[in-house]
Every structure is written in C-alpha cells, then in structure tokens.
N, C-alpha and C positions, 0 to 999 in steps of 0.2 A: 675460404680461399687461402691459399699458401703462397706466402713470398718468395720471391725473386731475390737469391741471396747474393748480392759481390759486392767482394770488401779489396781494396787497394792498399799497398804497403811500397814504399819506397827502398830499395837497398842503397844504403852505400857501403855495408861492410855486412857481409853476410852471416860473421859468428855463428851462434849454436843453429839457425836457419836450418840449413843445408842435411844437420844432424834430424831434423826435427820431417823434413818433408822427405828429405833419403829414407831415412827409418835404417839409418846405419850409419857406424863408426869405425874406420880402420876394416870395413871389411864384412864386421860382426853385426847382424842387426839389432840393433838400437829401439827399443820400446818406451815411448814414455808413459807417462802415470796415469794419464790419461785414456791410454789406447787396451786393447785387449790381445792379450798376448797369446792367443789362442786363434784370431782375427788376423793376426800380424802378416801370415802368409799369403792372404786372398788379395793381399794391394795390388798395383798394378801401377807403372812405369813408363812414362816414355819418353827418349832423346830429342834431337832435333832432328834426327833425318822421319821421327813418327814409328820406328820401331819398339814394341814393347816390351816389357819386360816383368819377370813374377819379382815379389820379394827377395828373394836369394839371389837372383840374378843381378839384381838394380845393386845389392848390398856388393856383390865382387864390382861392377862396374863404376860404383859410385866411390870404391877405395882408391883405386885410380882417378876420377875424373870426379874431386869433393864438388860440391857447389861453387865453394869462391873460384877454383880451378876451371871450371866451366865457363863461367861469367867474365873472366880474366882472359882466355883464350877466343873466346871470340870476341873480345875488345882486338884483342892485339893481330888477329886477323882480318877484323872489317873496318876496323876504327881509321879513316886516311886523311885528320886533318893536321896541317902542319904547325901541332899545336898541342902541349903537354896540357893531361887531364887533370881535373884539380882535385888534391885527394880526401874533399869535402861529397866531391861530383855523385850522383845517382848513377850507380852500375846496374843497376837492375831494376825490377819492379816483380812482386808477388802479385798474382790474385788469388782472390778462394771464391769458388761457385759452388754456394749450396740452398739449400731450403729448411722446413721442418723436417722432424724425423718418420714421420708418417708418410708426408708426401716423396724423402729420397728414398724410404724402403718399398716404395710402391711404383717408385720409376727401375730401382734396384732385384725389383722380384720379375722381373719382365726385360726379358733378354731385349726384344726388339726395341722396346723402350730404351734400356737405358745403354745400347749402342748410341740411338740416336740420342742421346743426349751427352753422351762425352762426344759425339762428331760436331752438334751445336754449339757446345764451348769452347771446343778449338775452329772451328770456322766463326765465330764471335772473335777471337783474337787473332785470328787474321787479316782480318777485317778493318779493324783497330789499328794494329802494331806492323802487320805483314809475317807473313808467313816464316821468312827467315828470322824474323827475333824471337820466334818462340822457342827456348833450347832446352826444356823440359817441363812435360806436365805428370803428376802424381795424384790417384784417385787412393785416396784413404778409406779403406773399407773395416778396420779397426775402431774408430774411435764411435761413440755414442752414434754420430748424426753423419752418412755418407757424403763425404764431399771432395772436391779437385782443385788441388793449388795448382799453379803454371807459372814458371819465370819466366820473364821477357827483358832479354837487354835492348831498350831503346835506340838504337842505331838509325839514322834517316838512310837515304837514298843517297845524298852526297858523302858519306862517310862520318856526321858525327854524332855524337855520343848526347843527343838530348831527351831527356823526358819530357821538357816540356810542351817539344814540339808533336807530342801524342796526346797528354795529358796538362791542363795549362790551367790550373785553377780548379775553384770547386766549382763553377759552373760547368765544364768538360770534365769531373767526378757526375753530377747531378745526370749529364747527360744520356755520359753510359747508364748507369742504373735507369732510365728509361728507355735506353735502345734496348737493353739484355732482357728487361722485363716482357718487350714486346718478342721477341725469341724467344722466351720461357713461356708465353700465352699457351701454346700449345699441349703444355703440360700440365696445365690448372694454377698457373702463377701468375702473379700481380707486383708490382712495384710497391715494394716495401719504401719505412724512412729511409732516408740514409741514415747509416752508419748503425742500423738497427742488429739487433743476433737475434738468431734459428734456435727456436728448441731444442736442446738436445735430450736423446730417451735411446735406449737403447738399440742395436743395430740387431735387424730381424735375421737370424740361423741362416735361411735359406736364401741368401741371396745369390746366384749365381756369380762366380769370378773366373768366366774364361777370357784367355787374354785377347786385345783386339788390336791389330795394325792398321797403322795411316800411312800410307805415301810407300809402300811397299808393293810393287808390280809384280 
C-alpha cells in the first residue's frame, strides 16, 4: 500500500520559495538541481481565479506577479482588521501532495485519473482554507517523484490574517493527514506517519501533461 503524502510549511517571508515552485526568475525559467531540465516544460500552473497555465506561460506571469507579490496583494485586498500585521505574522502557508514514485506515475499515466486527483486536492483545500485563500497551485512534473505544492493565504471570514484559526496545533496537523488519507483511499493510499517522505525514483517518459481548468465557464 502507498501513502498519503502532505507536508505543511508556514510562510512568513517567502524568499527563494516562490523561485523554487514558480520554476522562474525575472521571467526566465528557473530549474533547480534537483528537477530535469528536459521535464521543465510539462509543469502546469494555476492562479486563483483556477485558470491554467504551461511552463512559459506561468514564467512571463510570475515576473510580474513573484510569489511574495501575490501573497502581499491579497493581504492588502481582503485583510480588513483595524490593526497593523506583525512582521513576525504567517503570510501564507505551503502544501505539498504527493506519494511514492510508483504510485504518482500510475495516477500520472492515466489521464482520467490524475484529472481526478488534482480536482481532489484542490477540493481537499477548499474544504480546509475556502476556496478564496487558495492563490496558487503548481503540479511539478520535472522532478524524480510527481507532486503539487498550493499556497494558501489564511484569511477568516471576518477579515484577518490568521493560521491559526485553520491550523492550531499538531493535533489539527495529525488531523488533516487523516482526513486527506481518507480522500486519497480511492487511489490505493493509506495514512502514512507524520512528517514521513515519498520515495523518490525517477519520473515515467509518458506521462501525459495537457493542461486542465477549474472554475472557467
């Protein structure tokens, strides 16, 4: 059986991040050491209105709109409490959703499949966070083991700026890792430890990467 891969990361200052899930700098795309540069092109993108986007295209959008630039701008759009943020504060939050390398190249060799499974991890953080805090997700198809980061600026309903009121301890960590596990059941996955890592092995040739829209009528 294969696990149920999410890992949690806090932002308060997004530095090389942004470089690192963009897969671009200034424009140009950006490959780290890790990724395969030949791979680089098959990634796939998406904003928050759920429109998608290839490689090249994410790389011109993302020189305009870096990650901190993103996370910054919808603070200063939805954020309405009368009350300076503190510049210790959680601006954001990462996930990454993945598995072993066997099991994502088998969800990844099968179109029908692994639709459904990038619309299961953006409805999983819907769920969670709401729909409006997710302001970008990025499915990595370059590096050893396929998998999809997503940022989320934790914004409540009344206007502020808190994680904790999503996430509030490691018992609300422990938890998700067993609601996501039972979403993942479907696909032959099981609730790993926490804070466990995915096999990495190399990423199968043939994986299809056409691109796919959410919330576009």
């Amino acid at each position: 059986m294969s696990y149920a891969v999410i890992r949690m990361q806090k932002i308060k200052n997004p530095g090389a991040l942004g470089r690192h899930i963009d897969r671009s700098s200034e424009g140009d795309i950006s490959i780290p050491i890790n990724a395969d540069s030949e791979r680089v092109g098959t990634n796939i993108h998406w904003d928050k209105s759920g429109k998608s986007y290839s490689q090249e295209e994410w790389s011109k959008y993302s020189a305009q709109n870096p990650l901190s630039k993103r996370i910054n701008d919808e603070i200063n759009e939805r954020y309405s409490v009368d009350k300076k943020i503190r510049k210790d504060a959680v601006k954001a939050v990462e996930y990454i959703f993945t598995s072993d390398t066997i099991k994502m190249n088998e969800i990844f060799n099968d179109e029908k499949l692994y639709r459904s499974w990038v619309k299961d991890n953006k409805d999983y953080l819907c769920n969670v966070f709401g729909k409006e805090n997710i302001i970008s997700m990025h499915l990595h198809l370059d590096e050893q083991t396929p998998h999809m980061h997503a940022i989320i600026v934790p914004i409540t309903k009344d206007g502020r700026l808190s994680c904790k009121s999503f996430i509030n301890g490691k018992k609300d960590l422990s938890q998700q890792q067993s609601d996501y596990a039972e979403v993942m059941k479907k696909y032959g996955m099981e609730r790993g430890q926490l804070g466990s890592s995915a096999k990495h092995q190399r990423v199968n040739s043939n994986i299809n990467n056409k691109y796919i829209n959410y919330d576009r009528n």
